[in-house]
C-alpha positions in Angstrom: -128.4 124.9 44.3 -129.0 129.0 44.1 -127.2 130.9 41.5 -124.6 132.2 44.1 -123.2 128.7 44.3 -123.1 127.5 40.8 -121.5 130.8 39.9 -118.8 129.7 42.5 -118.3 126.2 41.0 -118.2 127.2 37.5 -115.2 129.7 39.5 -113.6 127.3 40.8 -113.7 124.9 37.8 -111.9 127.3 35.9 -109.2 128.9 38.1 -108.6 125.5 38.4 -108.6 124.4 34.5 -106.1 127.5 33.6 -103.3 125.8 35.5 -103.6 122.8 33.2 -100.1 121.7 31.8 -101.0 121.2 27.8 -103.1 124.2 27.6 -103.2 126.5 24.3 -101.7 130.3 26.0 -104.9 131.8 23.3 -107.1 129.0 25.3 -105.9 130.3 29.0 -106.0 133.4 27.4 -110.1 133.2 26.8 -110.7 130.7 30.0 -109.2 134.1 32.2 -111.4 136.8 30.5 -114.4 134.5 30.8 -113.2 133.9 34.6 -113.3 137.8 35.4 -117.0 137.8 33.9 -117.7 134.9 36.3 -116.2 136.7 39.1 -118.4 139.6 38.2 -121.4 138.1 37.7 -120.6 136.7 41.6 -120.2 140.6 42.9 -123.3 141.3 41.1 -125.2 138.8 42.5 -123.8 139.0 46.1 -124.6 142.5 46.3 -128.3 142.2 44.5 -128.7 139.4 47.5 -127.0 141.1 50.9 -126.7 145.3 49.9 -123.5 147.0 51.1 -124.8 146.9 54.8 -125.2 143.4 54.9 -123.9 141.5 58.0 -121.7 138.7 58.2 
């Protein structure tokens, strides 16, 4: 599994633990900042891999 991927799991892991009904609003509160990093981290490595001229 590349790092691509497991940065997507770990993604969607998360969005979907924040909808969780019992969870702490300080806890969501931390899980979303650490989500946006993720989603970051994503961009960073999507562009690193295909450039802004990459195709399809």
């Amino acid at each position: 599994m590349n790092k691509y991927r497991k940065l997507q799991t770990i993604k969607h892991a998360l969005q979907y633990y924040i909808t969780r009904p019992d969870a702490d609003p300080k806890d969501i509160e931390q899980e979303k900042a650490l989500l946006e990093k993720v989603k970051g981290e994503i961009r960073a490595v999507k562009s690193k891999w295909y450039g802004a001229g990459a195709r399809g």
